[in-house]
MIMIMAR-454186 format. One record per residue (C-alpha): residue number from 1; chain; x, y, z. Coordinates in nm, 3 decimals. Layout:
> NUM/A/X/Y/Z
...
//
This chain:
> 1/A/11.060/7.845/9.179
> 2/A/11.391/7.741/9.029
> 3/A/11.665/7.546/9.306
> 4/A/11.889/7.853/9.238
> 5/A/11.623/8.069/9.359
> 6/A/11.582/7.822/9.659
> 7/A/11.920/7.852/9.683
> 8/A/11.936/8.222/9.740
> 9/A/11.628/8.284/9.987
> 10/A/11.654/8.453/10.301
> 11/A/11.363/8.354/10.482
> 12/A/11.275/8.776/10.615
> 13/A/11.224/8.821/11.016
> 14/A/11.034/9.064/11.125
> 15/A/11.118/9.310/11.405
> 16/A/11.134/9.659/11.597
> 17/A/11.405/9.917/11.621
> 18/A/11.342/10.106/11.901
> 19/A/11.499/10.413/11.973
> 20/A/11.228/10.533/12.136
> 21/A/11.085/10.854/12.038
> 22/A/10.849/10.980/12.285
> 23/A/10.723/11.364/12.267
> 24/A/10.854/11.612/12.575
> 25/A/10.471/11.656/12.638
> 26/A/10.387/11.308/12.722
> 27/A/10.442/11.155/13.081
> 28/A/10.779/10.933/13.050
> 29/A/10.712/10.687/13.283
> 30/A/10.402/10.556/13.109
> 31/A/10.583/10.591/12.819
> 32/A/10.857/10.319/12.917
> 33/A/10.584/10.105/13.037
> 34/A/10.398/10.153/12.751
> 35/A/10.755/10.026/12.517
> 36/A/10.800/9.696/12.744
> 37/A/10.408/9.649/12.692
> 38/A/10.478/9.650/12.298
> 39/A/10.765/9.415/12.330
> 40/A/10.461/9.163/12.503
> 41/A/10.259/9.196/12.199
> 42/A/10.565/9.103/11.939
> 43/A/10.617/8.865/12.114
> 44/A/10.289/8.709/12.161
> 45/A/10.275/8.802/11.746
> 46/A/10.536/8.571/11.628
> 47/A/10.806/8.884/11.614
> 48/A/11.162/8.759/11.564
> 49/A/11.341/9.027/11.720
> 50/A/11.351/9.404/11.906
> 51/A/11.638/9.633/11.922
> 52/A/11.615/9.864/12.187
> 53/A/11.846/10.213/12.151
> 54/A/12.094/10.424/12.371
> 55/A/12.059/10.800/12.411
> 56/A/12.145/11.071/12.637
> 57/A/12.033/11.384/12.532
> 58/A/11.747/11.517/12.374
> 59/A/11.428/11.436/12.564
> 60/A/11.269/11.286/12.299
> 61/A/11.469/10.875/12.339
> 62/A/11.456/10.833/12.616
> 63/A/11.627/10.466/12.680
> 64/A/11.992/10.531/12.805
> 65/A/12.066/10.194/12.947
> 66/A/11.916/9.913/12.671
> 67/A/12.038/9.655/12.885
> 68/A/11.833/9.776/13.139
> 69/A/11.548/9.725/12.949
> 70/A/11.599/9.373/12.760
> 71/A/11.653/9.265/13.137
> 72/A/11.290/9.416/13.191
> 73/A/11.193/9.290/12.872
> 74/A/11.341/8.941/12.909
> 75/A/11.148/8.887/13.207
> 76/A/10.811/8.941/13.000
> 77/A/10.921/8.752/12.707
> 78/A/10.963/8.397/12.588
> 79/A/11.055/8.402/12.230
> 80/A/11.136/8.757/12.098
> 81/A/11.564/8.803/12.077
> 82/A/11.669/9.138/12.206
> 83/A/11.954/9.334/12.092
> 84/A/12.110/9.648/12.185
> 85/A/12.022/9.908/11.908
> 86/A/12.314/10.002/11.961
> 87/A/12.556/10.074/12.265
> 88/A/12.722/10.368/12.169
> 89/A/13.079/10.164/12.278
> 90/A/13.303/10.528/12.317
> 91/A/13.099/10.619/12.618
> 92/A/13.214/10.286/12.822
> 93/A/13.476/10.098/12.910
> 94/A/13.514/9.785/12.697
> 95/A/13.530/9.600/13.010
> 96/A/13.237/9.654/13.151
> 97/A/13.009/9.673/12.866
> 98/A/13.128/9.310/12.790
> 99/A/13.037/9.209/13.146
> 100/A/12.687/9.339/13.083
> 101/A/12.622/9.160/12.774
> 102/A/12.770/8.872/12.849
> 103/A/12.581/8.888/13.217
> 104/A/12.240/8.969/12.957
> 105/A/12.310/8.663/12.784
> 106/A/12.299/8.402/13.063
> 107/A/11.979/8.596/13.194
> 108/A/11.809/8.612/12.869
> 109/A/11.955/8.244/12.784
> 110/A/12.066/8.333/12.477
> 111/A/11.823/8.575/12.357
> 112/A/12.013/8.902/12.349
> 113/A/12.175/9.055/12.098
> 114/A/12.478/9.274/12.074
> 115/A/12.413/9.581/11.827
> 116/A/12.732/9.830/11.825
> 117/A/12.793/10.212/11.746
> 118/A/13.003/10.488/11.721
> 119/A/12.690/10.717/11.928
> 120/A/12.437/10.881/11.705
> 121/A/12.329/11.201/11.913
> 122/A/12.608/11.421/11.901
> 123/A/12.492/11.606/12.177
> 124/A/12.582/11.282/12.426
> 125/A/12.947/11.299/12.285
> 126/A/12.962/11.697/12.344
> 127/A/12.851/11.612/12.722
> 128/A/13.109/11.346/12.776
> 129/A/13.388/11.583/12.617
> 130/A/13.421/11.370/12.324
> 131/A/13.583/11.481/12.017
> 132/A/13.293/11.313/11.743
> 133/A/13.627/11.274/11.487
> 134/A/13.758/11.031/11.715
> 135/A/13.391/10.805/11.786
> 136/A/13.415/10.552/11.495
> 137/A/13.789/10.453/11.556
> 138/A/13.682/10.420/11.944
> 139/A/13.402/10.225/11.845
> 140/A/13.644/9.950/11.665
> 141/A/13.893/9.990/11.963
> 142/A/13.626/9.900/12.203
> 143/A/13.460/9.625/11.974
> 144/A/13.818/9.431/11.912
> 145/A/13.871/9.447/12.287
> 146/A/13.529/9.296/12.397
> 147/A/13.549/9.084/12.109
> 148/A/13.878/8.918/12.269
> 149/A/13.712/8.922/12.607
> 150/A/13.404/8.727/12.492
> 151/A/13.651/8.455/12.382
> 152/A/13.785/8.409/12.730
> 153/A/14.122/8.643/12.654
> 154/A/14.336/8.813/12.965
> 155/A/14.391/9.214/12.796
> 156/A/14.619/9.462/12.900
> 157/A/14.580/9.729/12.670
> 158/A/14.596/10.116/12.762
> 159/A/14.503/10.385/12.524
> 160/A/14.384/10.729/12.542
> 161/A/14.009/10.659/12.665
> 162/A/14.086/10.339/12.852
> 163/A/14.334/10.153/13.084
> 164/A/14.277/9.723/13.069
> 165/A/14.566/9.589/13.324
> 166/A/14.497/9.188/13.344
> 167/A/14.148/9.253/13.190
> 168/A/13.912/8.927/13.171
> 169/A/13.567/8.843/13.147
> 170/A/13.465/8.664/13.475
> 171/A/13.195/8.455/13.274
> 172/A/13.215/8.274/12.958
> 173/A/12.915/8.390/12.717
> 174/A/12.615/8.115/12.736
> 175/A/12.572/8.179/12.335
> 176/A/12.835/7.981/12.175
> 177/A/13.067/8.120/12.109
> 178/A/12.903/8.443/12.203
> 179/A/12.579/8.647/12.117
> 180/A/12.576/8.811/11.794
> 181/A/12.746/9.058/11.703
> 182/A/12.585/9.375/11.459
> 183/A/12.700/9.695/11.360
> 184/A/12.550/10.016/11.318
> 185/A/12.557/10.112/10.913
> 186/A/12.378/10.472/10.772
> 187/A/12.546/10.665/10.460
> 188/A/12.894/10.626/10.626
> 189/A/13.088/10.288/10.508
> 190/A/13.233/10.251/10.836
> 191/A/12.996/10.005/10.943
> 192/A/13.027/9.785/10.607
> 193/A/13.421/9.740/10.641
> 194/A/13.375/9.650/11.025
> 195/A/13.138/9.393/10.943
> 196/A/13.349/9.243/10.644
> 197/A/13.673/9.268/10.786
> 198/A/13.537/9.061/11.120
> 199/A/13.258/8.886/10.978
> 200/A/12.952/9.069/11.189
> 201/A/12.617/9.120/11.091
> 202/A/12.483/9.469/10.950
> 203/A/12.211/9.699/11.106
> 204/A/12.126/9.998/10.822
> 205/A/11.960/10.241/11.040
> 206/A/11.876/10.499/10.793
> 207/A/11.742/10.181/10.496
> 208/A/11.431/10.404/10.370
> 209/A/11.606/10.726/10.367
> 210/A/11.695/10.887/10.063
> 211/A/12.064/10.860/10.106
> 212/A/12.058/10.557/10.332
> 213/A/11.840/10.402/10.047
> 214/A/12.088/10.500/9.786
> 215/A/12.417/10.395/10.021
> 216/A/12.244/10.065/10.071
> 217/A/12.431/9.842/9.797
> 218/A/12.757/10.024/9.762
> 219/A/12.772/9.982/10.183
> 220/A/12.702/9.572/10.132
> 221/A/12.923/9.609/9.852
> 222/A/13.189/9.731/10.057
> 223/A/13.136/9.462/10.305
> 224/A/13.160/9.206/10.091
> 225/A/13.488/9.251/9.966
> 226/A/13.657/9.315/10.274
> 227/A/13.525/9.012/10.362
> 228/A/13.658/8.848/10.088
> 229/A/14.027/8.990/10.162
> 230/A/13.986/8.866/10.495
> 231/A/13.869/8.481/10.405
> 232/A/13.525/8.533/10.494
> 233/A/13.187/8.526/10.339
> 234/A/12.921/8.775/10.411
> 235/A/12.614/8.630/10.573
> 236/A/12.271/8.826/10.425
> 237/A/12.073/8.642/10.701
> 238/A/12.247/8.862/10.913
> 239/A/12.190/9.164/10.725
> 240/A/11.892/9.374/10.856
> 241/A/11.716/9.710/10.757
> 242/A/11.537/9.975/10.915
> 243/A/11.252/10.167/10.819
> 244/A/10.905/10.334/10.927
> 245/A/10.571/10.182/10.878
> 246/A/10.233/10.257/11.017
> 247/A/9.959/10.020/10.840
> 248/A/9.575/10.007/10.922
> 249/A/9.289/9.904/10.699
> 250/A/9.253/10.147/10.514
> 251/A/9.487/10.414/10.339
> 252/A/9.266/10.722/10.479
> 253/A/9.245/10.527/10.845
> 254/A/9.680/10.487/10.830
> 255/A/9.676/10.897/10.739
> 256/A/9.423/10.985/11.030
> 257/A/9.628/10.769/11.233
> 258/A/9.950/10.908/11.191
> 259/A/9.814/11.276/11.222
> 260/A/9.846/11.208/11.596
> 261/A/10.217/11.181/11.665
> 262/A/10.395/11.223/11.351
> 263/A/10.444/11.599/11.320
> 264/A/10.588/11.609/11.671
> 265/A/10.845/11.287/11.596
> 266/A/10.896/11.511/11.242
> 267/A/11.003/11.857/11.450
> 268/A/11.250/11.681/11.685
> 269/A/11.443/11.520/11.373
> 270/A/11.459/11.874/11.175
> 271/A/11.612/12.018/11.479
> 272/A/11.874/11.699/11.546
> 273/A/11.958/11.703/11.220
> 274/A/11.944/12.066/11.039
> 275/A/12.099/11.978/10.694
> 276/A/11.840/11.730/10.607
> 277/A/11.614/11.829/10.314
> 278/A/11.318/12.067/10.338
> 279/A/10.960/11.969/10.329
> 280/A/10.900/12.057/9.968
> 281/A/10.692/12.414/9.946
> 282/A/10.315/12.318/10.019
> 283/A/10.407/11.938/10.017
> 284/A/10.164/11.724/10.273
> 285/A/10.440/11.578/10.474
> 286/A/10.232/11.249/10.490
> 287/A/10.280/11.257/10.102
> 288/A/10.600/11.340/10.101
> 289/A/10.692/11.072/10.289
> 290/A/10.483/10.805/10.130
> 291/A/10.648/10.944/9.720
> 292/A/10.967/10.926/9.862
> 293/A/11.007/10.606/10.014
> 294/A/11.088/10.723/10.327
> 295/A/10.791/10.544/10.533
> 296/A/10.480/10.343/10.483
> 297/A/10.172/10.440/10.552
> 298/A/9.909/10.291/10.429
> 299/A/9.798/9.932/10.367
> 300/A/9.929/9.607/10.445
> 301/A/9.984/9.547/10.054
> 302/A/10.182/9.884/10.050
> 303/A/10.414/9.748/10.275
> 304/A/10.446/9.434/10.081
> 305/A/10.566/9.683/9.771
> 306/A/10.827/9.821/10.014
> 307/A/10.981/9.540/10.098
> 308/A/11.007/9.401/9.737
> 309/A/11.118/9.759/9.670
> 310/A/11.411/9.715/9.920
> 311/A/11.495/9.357/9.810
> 312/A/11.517/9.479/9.432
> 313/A/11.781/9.739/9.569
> 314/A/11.990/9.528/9.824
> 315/A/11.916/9.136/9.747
> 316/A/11.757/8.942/10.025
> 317/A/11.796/9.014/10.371
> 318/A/11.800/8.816/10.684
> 319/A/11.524/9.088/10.849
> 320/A/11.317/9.407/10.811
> 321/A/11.284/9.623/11.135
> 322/A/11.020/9.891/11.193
> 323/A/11.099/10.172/11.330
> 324/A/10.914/10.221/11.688
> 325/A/10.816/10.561/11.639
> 326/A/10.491/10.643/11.811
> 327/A/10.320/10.813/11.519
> 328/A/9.962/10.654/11.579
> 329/A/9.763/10.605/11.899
> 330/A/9.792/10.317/12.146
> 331/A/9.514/10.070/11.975
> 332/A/9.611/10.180/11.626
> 333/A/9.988/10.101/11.699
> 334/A/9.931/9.763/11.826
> 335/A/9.681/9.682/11.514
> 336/A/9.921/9.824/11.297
> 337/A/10.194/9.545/11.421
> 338/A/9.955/9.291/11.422
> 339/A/9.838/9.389/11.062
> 340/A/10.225/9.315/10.945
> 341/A/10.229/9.018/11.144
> 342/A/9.935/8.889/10.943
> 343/A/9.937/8.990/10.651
> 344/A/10.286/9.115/10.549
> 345/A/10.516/8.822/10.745
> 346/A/10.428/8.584/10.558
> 347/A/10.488/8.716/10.220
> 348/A/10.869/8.711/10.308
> 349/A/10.841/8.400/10.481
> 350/A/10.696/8.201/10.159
> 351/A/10.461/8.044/10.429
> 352/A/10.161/8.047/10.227
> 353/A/10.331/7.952/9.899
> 354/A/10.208/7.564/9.918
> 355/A/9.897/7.634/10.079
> 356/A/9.782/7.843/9.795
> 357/A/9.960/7.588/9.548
> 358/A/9.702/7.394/9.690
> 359/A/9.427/7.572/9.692
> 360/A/9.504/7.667/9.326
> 361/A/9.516/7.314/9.257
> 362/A/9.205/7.212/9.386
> 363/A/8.991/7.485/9.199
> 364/A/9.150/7.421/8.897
> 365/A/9.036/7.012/8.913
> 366/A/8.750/7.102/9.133
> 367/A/8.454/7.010/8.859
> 368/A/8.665/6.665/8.784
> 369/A/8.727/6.624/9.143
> 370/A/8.402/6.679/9.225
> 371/A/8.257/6.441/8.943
> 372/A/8.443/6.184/9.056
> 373/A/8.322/6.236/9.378
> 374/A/7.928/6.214/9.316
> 375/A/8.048/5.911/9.060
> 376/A/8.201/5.741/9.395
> 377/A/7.892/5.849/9.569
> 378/A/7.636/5.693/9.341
> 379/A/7.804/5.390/9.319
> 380/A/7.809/5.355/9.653
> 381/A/7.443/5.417/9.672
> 382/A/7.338/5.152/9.361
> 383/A/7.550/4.896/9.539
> 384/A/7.371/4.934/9.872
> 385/A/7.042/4.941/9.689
> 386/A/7.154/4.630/9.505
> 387/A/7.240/4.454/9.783
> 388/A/6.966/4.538/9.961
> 389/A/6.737/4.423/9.694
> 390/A/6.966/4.056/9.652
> 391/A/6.900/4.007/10.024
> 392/A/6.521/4.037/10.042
> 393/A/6.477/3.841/9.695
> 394/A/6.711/3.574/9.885
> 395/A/6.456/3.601/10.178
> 396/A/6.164/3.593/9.958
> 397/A/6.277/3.318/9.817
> 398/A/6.316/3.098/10.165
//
């Protein structure tokens, strides 16, 4: 490892997006318990961080308040960071959705996180009569307005979603100088230049998707330079990507796994999102999943070949975030985290590096080692002997 190398490491966190997707079929009560039961086992896993969604419509998310549920989730937790994945800022008033975060932040001590959006579903826009041309230039409106509240700022400020007269935040953030901030990035470069041009971190929703995949270095790209024209410096620690992953023993066990939920979570997103791609004619979906990129399923060394598959494309990255989606049963879903936490973690992590430097060390030298060590041994031995014989010739000798 050269010090440039060094240099340029992220070390890779390891987290959860979670929209959720739950099936209309399945009882949604259990089904939140069941999510704030997975955020227990990151946690108790070594998980860095969970980002927990807003959605309206649908049936099949079925989160619309995520500060609701980092409150829950707080509560349960002692290490995991929570973020808001993402609030969807046109459908509230700046105001108040910096009161709630910044409120989340003192309960959480300064675990949450604040992930922003323009609203994916555009079925929650249609409801609240909003036009979805006008969502992303909302979505910097709102951000620039709680942005200026979080750093103690009075704002008056009217505009045609919103009226601020006198506006402040009645607390001070407990993060210094306030949580952090992340924005929303799929195919679209609006996320990129928000996150140059003020210097926030990037969540790319859509990472293993073909065109998310593809838009994944011209969006950093993007960032970057507006950075640049703005006197700033992208951070890649902050820089996190999104992707499915269901991982057992076994390639055959991940497949039998997966046949439980994934067809299901596969309907709901061909009828969100028409214009996406056809199943290729008499294509396993599984497969065409797996020879696309799209997910992982499979073994804990398949998702190892992901991730250096992503890192060839983009650089490093401050985290990789699996998408929560519910494809396997309860036990295999939990096994399937722990498996990454494991196995795959510490890959990206380099915390194994000097332990098998070690190791390789040692077997390499072992037969010397070793020799040395009898050598030691059976000197040790001919000097007690020798000693032992001195003293009784000394008492034979009295």
């Amino acid at each position: 490892m050269t010090a440039a190398n060094d240099r340029d490491f992220v070390p890779m966190r390891n987290g959860i997006f979670m929209a959720p997707f739950h099936p209309t079929d399945r009882d949604p009560t259990e089904a939140l318990q069941r999510d704030l039961e997975l955020i227990e086992h990151l946690d108790r896993f070594g998980y860095e961080e969970a980002w927990i969604g807003e959605h309206h419509s649908a049936g099949f998310e079925i989160i619309s308040s995520p500060e609701l549920f980092i409150a829950a989730a707080a509560e349960r937790t002692s290490r995991i960071k929570l973020g808001t994945g993402v609030v969807s800022l046109p459908y509230h008033n700046p105001l108040m959705t910096a009161n709630r975060i910044i409120q989340l932040d003192h309960m959480t001590r300064g675990r949450v996180m604040f992930g922003v959006g323009p609203g994916l579903l555009p079925s929650d826009a249609m409801m609240l009569g909003i036009d979805p041309m006008t969502q992303r230039d909302r979505m910097l409106e709102g951000l620039l307005v709680i942005m200026r509240l979080f750093r103690g700022e009075v704002v008056t400020e009217k505009t045609d979603w919103y009226n601020l007269v006198n506006a402040r935040a009645h607390l001070t953030p407990y993060s210094h100088p306030h949580p952090e901030i992340c924005v929303a990035s799929a195919v679209s470069p609006s996320g990129g230049r928000a996150a140059g041009k003020y210097g926030l971190g990037m969540l790319c929703v859509a990472a293993t998707n073909a065109d998310g995949f593809d838009a994944l270095s011209t969006n950093w790209q993007i960032a970057c330079e507006i950075a640049a024209e703005n006197g700033q410096v992208m951070d890649r620690g902050k820089l996190r990507l999104v992707g499915p992953v269901h991982i057992a023993e076994s390639r055959e066990q991940a497949r039998k796994n997966v046949e439980w939920g994934l067809h299901k979570w596969r309907e709901y997103f061909a009828n969100l999102n028409p214009l996406a791609p056809p199943l290729p004619e008499g294509m396993d979906p599984v497969d065409a999943m797996i020879a696309s990129g799209q997910a992982v399923i499979g073994t804990p060394d398949d998702a190892i070949e992901q991730i250096k598959r992503l890192q060839a494309k983009q650089g490093q990255f401050g985290a990789f975030l699996q998408l929560a989606h519910n494809w396997a049963p309860w036990d295999a879903t939990i096994n399937s985290y722990r498996l990454w936490a494991e196995h795959v973690a510490p890959v990206f992590k380099r915390a194994n590096e000097s332990r098998q430097a070690s190791y390789q060390w040692v077997t390499e030298n072992g037969a010397n080692f070793m020799g040395q060590a009898m050598q030691a041994a059976g000197a040790m031995i001919q000097k007690h002997a020798d000693e032992r014989a001195a003293k009784a010739q000394k008492k034979a000798g009295e």
